[in-house]
N, C-alpha and C positions, 0 to 999 in steps of 0.2 A: 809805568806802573808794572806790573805783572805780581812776583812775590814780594811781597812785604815781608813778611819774615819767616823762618821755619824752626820750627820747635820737637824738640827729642823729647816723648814722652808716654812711657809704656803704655798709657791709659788711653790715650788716644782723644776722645772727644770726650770730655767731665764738665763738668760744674765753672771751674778755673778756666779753662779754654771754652768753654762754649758762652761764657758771661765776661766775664773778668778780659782775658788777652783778644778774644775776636771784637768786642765793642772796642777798644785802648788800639789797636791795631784798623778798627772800621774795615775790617775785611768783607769784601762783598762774597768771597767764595773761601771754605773750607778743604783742603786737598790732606785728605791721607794718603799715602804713599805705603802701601804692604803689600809684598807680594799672596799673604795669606786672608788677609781682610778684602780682599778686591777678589777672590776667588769663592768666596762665601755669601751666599745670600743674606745669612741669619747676621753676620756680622756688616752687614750694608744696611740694614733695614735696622741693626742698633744702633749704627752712628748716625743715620739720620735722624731718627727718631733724639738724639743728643743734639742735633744742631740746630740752632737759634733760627725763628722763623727770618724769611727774607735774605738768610744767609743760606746761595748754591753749596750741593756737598757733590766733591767726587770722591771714587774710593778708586785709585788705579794702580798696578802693579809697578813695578821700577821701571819695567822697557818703555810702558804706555806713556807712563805721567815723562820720563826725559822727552821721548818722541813729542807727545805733545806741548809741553814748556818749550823744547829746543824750533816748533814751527809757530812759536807765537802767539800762540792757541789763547793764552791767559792775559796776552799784555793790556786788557785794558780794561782789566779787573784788578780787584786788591787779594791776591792770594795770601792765602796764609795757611803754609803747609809740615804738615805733621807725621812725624816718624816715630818707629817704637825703640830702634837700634841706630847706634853709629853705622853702623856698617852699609846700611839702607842712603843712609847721604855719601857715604864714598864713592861707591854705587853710581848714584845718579850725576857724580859730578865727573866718575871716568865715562860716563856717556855722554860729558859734554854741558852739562847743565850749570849754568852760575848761580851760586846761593848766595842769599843776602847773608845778614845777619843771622846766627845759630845761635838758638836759647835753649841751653840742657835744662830742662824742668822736674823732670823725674825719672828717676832710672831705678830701680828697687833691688834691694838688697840682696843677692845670692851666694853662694858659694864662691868661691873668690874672686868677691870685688873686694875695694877699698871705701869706705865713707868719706866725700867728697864735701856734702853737706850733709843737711838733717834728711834731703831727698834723692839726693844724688850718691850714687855708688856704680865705680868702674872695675871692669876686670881690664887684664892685659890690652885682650882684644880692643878692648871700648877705646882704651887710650889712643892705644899704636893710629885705630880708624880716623877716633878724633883729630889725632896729630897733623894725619895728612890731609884732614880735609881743610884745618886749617893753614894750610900752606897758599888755603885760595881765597880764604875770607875768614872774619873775626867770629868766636866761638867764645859765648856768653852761658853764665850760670844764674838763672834767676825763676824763680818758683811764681810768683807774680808781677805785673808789673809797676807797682806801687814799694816792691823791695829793692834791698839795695842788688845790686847789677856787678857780678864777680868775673874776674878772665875766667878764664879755663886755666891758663898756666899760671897764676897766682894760686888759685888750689889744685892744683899738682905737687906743684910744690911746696907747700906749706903744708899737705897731708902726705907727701914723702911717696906720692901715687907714679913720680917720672923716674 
């Protein structure tokens, strides 16, 4: 066991992920991954307050949460672990970390990205991160898990984003 699965999504813990993907997943433990939300009180005590009773939350920085993933720490829980940026799972994976399956869920619209879906939008950076992380595991686009389930390079390429 350990991660079930890990999801890219600005919002962090919502409505969709704290209902919806944590029951579909049966995750027994929540893990956000921010260097800036695990350094904040005010932002620990919102994501808990978001997460589903009976369901552990950690909130831990990138060093923390590889350190502990890579000594075992979670294997025999149902993780199910959340980032805000690509770049936060490249991160964790040149520290050594194996990721299951990546679900891009939401990424929001800014100043130069591309529209991927109706919720997903990548800049340069988002890509290039994306790219290489999947060099180590498969990298999925899906907003719920009752929709349909897109590559990542299927909409690259068909929104002209590679």
């Amino acid at each position: 066991m350990g991660i079930e699965n890990v999801r890219i999504d600005e919002r962090l813990i919502h409505g969709q992920v704290a209902n919806m993907w944590t029951n579909y997943l049966q995750a027994t433990r929540i893990m956000v991954v921010d260097n800036e939300a695990a350094k904040s009180d005010i932002a620990k005590s919102s994501l808990k307050l978001a997460t589903p009773a009976g369901v552990a939350l950690s909130v831990l920085s990138i060093d923390k949460a590889a350190a502990n993933i890579n000594s075992g720490r979670y294997n025999q829980q149902r993780v199910f672990l959340i980032v805000k940026k690509p770049e936060t799972l490249l991160d964790l994976v040149k520290l050594g970390v194996h990721l299951p399956t990546i679900t891009v869920g939401n990424m929001s619209k800014k100043e130069g990205t591309k529209q991927l879906t109706k919720s997903v939008h990548v800049s340069k950076t988002d890509v290039e991160a994306l790219k290489e992380v999947q060099k180590t595991t498969e990298i999925v686009v899906q907003m719920v898990p009752n929709e349909t389930k897109y590559t990542l390079d299927e909409l690259l390429l068909k929104e002209g984003a590679v």
